[in-house]
N, C-alpha and C positions, 0 to 999 in steps of 0.2 A: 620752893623745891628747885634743883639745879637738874639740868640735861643733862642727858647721858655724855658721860666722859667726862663734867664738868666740873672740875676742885668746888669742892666743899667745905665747911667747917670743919679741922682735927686732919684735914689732908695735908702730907708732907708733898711742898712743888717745889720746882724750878725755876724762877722767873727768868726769863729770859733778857728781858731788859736792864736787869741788875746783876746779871750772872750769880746772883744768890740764892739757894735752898733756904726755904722758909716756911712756916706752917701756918693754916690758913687760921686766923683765930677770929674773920667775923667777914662778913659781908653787908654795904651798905650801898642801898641804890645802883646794886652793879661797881662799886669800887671793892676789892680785895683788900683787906688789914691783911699783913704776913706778920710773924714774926720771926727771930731767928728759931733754930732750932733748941737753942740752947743758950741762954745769956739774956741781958735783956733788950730794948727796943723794939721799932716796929716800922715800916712801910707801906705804902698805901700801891696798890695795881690798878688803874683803870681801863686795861688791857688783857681780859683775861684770855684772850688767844697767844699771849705771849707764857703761860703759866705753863706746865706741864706737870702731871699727876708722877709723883716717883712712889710713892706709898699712899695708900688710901688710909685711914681712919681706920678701919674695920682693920686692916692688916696686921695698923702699928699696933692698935690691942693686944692683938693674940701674939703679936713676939715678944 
């Protein structure tokens, strides 16, 4: 389970260290997988103080 404020699986972030939006599509031992938003590939974070929540999971659903 992730701390409060803490990107999650299906959450749309920020990475800061890439200047990329990406969504979180899995967490391993504290490394973040991102994806793009749209297209394919992927990234790895082992930084999550550099991520920042723009959309949650729950949010993107309902729009």
């Amino acid at each position: 389970m992730n701390g409060a404020g803490m990107p999650w699986v299906g959450d749309l972030v920020h990475d800061e260290g890439t200047g990329r939006a990406g969504v979180v599509s899995d967490v391993r031992d504290g490394v973040y997988v991102l994806r793009p938003e749209n297209g394919p590939g992927h990234w790895l974070c082992d930084v999550p103080g550099r991520l920042t929540v723009v959309v949650r999971r729950e949010e993107r659903r309902d729009g």
